[in-house]
Each structure stands twice: as structure tokens, then as C-alpha cells.
MDAnalysis code that builds the backbone (N, CA, C; Angstrom):
import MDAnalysis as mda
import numpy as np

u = mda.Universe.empty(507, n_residues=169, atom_resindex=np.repeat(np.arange(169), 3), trajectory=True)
u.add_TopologyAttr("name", ["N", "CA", "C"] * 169)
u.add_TopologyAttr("resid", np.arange(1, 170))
u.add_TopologyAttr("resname", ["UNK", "UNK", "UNK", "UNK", "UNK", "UNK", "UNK", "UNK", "UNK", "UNK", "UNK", "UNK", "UNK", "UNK", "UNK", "UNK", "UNK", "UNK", "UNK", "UNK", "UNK", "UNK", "UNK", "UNK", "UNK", "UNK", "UNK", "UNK", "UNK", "UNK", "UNK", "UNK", "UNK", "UNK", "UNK", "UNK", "UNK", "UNK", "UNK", "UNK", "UNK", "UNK", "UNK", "UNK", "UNK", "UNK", "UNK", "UNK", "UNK", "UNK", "UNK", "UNK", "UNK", "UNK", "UNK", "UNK", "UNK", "UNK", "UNK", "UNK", "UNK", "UNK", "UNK", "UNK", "UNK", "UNK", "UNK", "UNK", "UNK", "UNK", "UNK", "UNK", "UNK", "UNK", "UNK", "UNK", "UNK", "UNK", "UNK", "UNK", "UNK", "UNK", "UNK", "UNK", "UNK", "UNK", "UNK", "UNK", "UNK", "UNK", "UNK", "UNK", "UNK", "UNK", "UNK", "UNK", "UNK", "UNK", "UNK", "UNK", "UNK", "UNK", "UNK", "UNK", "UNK", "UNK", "UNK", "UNK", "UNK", "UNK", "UNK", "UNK", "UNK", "UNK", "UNK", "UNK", "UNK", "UNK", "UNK", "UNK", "UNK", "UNK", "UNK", "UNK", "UNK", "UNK", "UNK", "UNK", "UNK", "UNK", "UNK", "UNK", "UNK", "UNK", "UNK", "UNK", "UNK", "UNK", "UNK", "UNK", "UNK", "UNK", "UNK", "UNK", "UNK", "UNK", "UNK", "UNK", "UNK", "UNK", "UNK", "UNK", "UNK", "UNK", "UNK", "UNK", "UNK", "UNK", "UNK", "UNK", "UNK", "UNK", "UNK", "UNK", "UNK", "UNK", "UNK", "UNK", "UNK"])
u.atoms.positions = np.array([
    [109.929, 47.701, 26.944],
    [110.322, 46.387, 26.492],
    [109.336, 45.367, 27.064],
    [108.634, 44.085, 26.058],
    [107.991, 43.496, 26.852],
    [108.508, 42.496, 27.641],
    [107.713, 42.288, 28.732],
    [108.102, 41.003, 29.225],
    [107.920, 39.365, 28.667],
    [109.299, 38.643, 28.704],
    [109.618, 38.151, 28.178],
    [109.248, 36.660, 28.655],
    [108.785, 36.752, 30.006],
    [109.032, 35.524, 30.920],
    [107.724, 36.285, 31.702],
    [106.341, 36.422, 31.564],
    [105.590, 36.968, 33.177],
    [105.463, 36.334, 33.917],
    [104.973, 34.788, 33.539],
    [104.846, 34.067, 34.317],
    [105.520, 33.691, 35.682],
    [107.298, 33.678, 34.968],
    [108.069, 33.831, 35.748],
    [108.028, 34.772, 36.911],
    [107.994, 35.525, 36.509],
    [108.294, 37.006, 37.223],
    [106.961, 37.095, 38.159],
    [106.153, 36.694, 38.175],
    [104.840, 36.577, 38.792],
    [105.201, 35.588, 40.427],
    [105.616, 34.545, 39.611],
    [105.656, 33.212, 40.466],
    [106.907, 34.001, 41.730],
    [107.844, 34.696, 41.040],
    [109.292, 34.903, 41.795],
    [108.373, 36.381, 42.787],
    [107.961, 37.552, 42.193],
    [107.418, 38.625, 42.906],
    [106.453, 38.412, 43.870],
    [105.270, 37.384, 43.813],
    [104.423, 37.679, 44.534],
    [104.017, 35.966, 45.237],
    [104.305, 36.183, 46.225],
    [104.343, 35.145, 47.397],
    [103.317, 35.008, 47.612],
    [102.773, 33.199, 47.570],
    [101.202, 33.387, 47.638],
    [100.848, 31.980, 48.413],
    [99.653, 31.469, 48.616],
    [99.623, 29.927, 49.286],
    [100.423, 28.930, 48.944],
    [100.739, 28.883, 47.408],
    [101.799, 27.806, 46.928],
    [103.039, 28.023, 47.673],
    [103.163, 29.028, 48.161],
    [104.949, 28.860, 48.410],
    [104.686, 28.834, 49.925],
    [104.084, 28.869, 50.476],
    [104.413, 28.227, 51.894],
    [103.856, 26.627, 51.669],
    [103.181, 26.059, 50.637],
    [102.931, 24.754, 50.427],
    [104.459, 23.596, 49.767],
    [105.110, 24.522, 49.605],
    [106.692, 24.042, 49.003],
    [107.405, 23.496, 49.640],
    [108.014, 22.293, 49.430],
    [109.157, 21.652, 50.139],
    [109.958, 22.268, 50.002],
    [111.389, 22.066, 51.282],
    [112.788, 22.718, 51.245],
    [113.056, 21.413, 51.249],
    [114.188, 20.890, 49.772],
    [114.945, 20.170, 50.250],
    [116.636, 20.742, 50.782],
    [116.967, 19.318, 51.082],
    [118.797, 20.202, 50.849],
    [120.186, 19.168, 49.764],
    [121.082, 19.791, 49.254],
    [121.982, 19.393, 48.858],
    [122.269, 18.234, 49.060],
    [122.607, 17.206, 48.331],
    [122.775, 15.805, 47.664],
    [124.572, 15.886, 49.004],
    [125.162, 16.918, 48.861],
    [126.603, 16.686, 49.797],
    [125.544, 16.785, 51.167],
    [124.527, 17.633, 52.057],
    [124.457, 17.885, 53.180],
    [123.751, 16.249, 53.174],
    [123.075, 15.885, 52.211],
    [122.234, 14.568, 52.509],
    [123.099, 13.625, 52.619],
    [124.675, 13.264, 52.125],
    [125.369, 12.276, 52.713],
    [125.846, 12.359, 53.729],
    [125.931, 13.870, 54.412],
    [126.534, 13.873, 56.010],
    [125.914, 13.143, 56.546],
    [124.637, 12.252, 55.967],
    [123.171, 11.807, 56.751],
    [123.339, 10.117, 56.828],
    [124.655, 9.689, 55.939],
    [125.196, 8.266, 55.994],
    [126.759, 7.935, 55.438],
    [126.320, 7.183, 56.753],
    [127.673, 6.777, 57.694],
    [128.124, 5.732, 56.750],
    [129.114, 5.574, 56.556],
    [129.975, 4.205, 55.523],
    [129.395, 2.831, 56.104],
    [129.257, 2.065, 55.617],
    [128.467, 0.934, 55.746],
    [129.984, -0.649, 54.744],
    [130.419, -0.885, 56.075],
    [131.322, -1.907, 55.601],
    [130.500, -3.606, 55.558],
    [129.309, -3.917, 55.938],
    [129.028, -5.116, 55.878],
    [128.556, -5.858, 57.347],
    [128.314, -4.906, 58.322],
    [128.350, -5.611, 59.579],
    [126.720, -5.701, 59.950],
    [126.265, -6.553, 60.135],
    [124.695, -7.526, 60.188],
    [124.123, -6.294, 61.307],
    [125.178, -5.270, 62.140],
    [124.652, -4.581, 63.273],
    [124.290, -3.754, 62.543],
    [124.807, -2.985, 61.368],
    [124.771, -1.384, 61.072],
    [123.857, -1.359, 59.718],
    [123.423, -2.753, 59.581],
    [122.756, -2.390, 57.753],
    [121.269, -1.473, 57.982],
    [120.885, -2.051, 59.215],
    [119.349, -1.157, 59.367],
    [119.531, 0.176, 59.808],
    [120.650, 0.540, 60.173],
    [120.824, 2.137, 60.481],
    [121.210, 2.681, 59.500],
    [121.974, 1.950, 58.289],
    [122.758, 2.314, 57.057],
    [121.462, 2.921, 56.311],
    [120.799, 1.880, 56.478],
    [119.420, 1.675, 55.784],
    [117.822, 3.030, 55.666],
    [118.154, 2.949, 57.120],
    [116.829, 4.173, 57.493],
    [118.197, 5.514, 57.021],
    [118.950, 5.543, 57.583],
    [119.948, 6.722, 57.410],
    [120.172, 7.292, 55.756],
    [120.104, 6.309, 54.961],
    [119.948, 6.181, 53.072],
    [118.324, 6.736, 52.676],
    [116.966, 6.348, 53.809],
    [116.194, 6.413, 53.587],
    [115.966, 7.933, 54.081],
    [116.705, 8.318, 54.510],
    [115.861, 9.624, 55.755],
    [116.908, 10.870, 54.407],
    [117.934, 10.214, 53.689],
    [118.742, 11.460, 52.721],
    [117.880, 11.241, 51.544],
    [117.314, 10.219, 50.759],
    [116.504, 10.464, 49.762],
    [114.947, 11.518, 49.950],
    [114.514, 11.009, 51.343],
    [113.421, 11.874, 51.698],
    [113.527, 13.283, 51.444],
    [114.835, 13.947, 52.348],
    [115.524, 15.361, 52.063],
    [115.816, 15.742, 50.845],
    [116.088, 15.042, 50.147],
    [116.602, 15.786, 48.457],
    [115.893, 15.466, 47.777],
    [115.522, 16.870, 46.774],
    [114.784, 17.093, 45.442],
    [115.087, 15.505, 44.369],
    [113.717, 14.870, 44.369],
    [113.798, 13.640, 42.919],
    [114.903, 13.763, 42.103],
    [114.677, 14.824, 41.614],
    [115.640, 15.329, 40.609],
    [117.493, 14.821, 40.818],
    [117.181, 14.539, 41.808],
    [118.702, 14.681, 42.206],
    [119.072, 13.165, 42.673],
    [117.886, 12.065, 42.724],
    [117.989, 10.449, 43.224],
    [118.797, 9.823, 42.374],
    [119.180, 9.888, 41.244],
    [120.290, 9.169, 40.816],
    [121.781, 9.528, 40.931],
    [122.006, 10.726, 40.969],
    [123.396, 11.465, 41.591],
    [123.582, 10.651, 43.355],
    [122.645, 10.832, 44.045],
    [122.147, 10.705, 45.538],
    [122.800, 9.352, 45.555],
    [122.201, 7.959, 44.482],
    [122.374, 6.728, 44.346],
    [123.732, 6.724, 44.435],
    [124.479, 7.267, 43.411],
    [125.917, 6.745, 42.890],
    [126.788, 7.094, 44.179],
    [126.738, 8.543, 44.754],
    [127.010, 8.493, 45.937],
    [127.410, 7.757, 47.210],
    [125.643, 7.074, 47.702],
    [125.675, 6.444, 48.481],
    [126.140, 5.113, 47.888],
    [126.365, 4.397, 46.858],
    [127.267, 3.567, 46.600],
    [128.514, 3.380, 47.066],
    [129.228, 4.607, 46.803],
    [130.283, 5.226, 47.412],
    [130.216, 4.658, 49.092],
    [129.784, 4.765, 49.952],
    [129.689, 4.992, 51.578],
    [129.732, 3.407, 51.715],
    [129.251, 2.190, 50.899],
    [129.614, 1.118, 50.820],
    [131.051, 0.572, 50.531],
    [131.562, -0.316, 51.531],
    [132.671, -0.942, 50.913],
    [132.978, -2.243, 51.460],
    [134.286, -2.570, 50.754],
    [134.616, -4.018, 51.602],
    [133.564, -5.170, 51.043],
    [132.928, -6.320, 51.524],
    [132.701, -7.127, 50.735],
    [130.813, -7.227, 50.351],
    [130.320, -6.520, 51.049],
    [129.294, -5.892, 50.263],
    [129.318, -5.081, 49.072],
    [130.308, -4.006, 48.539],
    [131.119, -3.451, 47.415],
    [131.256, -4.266, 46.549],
    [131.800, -5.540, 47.048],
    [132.105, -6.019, 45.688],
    [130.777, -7.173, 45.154],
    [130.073, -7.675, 46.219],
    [128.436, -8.300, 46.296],
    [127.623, -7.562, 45.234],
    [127.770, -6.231, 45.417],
    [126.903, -5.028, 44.697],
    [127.359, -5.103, 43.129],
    [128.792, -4.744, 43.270],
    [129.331, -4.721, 41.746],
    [128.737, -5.857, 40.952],
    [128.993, -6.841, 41.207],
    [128.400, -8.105, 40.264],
    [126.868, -8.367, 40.158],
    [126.121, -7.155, 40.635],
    [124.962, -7.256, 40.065],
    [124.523, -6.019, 39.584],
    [123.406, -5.995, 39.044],
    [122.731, -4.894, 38.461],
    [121.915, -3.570, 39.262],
    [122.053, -3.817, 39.971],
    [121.274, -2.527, 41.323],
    [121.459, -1.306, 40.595],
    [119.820, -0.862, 40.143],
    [120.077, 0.768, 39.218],
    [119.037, 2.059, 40.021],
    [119.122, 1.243, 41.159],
    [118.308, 2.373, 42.155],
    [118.382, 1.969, 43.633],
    [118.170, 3.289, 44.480],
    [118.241, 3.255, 46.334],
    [117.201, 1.524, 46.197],
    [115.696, 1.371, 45.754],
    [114.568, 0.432, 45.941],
    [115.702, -0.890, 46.163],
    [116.164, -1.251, 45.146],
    [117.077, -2.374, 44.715],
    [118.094, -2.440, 45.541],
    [118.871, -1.495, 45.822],
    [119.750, -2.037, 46.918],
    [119.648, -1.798, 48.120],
    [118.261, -1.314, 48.506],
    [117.772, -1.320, 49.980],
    [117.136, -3.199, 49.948],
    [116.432, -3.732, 48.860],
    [116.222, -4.743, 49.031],
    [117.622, -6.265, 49.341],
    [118.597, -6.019, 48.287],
    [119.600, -6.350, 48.288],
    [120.341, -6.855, 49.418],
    [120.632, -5.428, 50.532],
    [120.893, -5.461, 51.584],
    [120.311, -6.083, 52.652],
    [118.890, -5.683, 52.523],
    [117.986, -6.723, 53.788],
    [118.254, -7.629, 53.781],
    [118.349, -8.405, 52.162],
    [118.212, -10.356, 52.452],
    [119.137, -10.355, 52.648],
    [120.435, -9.753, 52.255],
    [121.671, -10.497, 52.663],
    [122.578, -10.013, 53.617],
    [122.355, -9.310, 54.415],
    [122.882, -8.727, 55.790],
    [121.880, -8.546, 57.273],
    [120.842, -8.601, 57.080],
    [119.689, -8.684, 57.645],
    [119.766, -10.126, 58.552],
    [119.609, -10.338, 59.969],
    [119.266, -11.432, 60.346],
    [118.005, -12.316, 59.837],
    [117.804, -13.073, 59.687],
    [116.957, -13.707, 59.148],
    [116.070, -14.715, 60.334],
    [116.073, -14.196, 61.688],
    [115.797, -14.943, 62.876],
    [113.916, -14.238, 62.580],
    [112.816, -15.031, 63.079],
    [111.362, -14.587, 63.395],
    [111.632, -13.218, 64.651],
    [110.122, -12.663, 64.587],
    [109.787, -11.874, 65.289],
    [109.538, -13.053, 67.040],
    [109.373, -14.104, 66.885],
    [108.863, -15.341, 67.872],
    [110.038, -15.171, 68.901],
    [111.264, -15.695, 67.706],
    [112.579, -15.946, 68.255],
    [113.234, -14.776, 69.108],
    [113.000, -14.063, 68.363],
    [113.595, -12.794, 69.389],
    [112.808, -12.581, 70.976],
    [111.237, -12.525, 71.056],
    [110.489, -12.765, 71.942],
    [110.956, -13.858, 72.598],
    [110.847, -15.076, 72.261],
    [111.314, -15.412, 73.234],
    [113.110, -15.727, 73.929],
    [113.701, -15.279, 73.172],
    [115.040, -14.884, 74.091],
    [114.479, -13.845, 74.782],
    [114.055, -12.718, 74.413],
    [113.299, -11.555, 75.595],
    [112.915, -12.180, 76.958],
    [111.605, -12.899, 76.332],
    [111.104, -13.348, 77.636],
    [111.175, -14.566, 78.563],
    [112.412, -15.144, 78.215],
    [113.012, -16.474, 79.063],
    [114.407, -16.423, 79.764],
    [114.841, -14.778, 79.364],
    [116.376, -14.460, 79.749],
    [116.668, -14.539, 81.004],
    [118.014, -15.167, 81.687],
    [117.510, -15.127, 83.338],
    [119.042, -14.356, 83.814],
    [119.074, -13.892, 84.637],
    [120.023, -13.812, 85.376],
    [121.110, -14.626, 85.891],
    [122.353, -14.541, 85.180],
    [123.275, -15.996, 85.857],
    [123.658, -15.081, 87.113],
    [124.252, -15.833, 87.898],
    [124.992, -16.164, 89.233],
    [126.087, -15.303, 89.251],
    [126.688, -15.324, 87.798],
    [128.133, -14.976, 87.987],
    [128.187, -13.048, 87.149],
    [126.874, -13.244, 87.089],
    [126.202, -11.593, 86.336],
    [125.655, -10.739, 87.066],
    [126.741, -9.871, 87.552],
    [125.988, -8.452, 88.170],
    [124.807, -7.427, 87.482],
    [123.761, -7.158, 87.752],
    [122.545, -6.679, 87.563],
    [122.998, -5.883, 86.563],
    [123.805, -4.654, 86.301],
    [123.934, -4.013, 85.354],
    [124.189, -4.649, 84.239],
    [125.089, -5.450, 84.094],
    [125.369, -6.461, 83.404],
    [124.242, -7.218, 82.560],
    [122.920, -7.625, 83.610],
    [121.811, -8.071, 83.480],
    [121.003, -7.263, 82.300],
    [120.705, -5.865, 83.008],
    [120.357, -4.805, 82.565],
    [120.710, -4.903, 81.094],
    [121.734, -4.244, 80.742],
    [122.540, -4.398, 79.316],
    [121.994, -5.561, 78.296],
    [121.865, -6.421, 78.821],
    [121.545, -8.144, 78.123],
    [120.030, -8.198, 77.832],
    [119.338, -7.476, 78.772],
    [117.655, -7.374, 78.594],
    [117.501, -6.086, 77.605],
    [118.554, -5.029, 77.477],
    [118.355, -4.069, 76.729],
    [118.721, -4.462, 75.519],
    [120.067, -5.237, 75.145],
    [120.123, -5.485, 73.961],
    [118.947, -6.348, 73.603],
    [118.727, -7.302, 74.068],
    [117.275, -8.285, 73.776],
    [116.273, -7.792, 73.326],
    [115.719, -6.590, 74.051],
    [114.899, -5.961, 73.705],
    [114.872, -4.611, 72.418],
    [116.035, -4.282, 72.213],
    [116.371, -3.507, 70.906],
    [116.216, -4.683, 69.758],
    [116.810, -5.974, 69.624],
    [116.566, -6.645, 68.541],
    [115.432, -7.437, 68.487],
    [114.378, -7.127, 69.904],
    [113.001, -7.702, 69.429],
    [112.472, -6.291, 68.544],
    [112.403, -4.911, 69.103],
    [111.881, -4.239, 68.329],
    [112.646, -3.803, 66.946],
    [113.590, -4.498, 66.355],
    [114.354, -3.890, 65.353],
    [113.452, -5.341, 64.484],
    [113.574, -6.302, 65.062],
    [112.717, -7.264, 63.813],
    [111.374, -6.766, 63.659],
    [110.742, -6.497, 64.836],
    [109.296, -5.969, 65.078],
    [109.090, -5.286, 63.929],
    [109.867, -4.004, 63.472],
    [109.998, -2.511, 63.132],
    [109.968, -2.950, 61.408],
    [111.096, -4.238, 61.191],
    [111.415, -4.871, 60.284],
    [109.915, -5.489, 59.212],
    [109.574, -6.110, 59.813],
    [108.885, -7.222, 59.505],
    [106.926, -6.537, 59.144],
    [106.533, -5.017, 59.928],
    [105.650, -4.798, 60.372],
    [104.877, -3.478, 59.664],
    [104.098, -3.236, 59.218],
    [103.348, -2.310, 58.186],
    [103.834, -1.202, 59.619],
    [103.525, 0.254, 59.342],
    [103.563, 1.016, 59.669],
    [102.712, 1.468, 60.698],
    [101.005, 1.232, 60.575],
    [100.128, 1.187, 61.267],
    [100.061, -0.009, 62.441],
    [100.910, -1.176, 62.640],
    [101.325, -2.082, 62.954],
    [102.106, -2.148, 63.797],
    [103.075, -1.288, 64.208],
    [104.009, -0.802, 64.734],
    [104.218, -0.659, 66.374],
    [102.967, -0.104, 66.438],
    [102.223, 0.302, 67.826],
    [101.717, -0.364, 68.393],
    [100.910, -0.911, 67.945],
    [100.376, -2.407, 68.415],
    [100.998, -3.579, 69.072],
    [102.653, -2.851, 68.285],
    [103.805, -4.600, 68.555],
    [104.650, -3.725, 69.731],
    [104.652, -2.689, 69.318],
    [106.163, -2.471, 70.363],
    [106.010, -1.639, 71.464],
    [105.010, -0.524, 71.905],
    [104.431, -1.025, 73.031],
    [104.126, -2.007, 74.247],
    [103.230, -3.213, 73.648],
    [102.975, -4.430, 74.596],
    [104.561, -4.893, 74.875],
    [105.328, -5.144, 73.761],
    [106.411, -5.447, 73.651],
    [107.367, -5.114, 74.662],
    [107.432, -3.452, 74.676],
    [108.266, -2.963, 75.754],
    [106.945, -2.963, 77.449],
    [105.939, -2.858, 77.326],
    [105.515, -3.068, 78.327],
    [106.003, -4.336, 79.131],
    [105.586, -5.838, 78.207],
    [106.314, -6.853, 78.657],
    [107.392, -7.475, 79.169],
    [108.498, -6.286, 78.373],
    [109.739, -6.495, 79.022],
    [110.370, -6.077, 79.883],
    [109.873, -4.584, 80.676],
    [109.604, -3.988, 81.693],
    [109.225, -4.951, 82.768],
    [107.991, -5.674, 82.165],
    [107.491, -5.803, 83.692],
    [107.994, -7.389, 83.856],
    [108.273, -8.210, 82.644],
    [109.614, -9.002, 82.951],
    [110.601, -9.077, 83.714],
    [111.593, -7.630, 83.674],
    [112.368, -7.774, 84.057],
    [112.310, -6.932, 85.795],
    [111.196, -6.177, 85.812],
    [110.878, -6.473, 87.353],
    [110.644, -7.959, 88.047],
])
């Protein structure tokens, strides 16, 4: 009987440079274990955000509009209904969506300098201190991270955390 499909049968029998050159993705369900429900809070949109970005990376193209409707789903509360009344027909669009309107809107300046003018009150035990220079310094590098090309990155948050180190010595 001839073969009906060789090509096939070629590609499936004999393992060759292409197939160790192949992506593994995984399942559109294992890629939402990958984001967390996202109710609207100005703290969680950039984790919502990379976390939406890091499950499209994992799953086959093929599968980005299933992926979309989904992570729609993991939204609720009054971003849910923000979304509904507009047209958002892809992750691009409502990753933009989200930035402007949950996103602080403070400079990369502003954050620096709350970093680097923060003082110690009187009535604030050092750990306490500690905590206040750490959060400071997570939302200088979260605008940094925000605002900054990729190659760019290093350049900012580095000196950045060097500075605030030796600040807060």
C-alpha cells in the first residue's frame, strides 16, 4: 500500500536538527495557573501584567485568542466593567489599557527623589526604616523598569540600587 502522507511519517520517524530547534509550549489552562485575578488595585496591575505577559510567551500563537478571552476572565470588579465598554480585541490593547489607567502616573525623578531624601523619624524604629527605604526603592525600580527600553535597564537600576544602599548607610 502506498504511502499516503511520507512527508509526515518522515518528520514523525526521524529526529533531526529541527526538532531539538522546536519550542515546547504548554496548555492555555497550565498558562492561567500563571495569572492571578486582577481586581483593580494600582499595586498588582504590573505583576498582573508581566504575569499575562510571561503566559502568552508559553503558549503556542495559535492558541492567543482563546488565552485572551480567558485572561479576561481573571479580571473583575471595576476594571471588568472599564473593559466591557470598550473594544479591546487583543492581550497588546489591554496591556495598554491597563497601564494608563491603573498605572501610577508619578516620573522616574519623583520616585528618586522620595528615595533619596527619606529620613528617619524619631518615633521609627530602624526596621521600620528599613521597610520604608525598601518599599521606596521597589517603586523607583518598578517606574525605572516601566518607563525604560530593555537595554536601558541596567544602566538605571544598578546605580539606582547602588545609591540607595549607600544612602541608606
Amino acid at each position: 500500500m502506498p504511502n499516503l502522507y511520507p512527508n509526515l511519517e518522515a518528520e514523525v520517524a526521524s529526529p533531526d536538527s529541527n526538532t531539538a530547534n522546536m519550542i515546547e509550549y504548554i496548555s492555555v489552562g497550565e498558562a492561567l495557573k500563571l495569572v492571578a485575578p486582577f481586581k483593580g488595585e494600582k499595586r498588582d496591575v504590573l505583576v498582573f501584567i508581566a504575569n499575562v505577559d510571561t503566559a502568552f510567551e508559553v503558549t503556542d500563537l495559535r492558541n492567543e485568542d482563546t488565552l485572551f478571552k480567558f485572561v479576561l476572565t481573571r479580571i473583575s470588579g471595576e476594571p471588568r466593567t472599564a473593559i466591557a465598554h470598550r473594544n479591546l480585541e487583543n492581550w497588546e490593547e489591554l496591556k495598554e489599557f491597563l497601564k494608563n489607567t491603573y498605572t501610577e502616573k508619578r516620573t522616574l525623578d519623583y520616585h528618586a527623589n522620595q528615595l533619596f531624601s527619606t529620613k528617619q523619624s524619631k518615633a521609627e524604629c530602624l526596621s521600620e526604616w528599613i521597610e520604608r527605604v525598601q518599599k521606596l526603592g521597589s517603586k523607583f525600580r518598578e517606574v525605572a523598569l516601566q518607563d525604560c527600553e530593555q537595554d536601558e535597564r541596567a544602566g538605571i537600576l544598578k546605580p539606582g540600587d547602588q545609591l540607595r544602599n549607600t544612602y541608606f548607610v
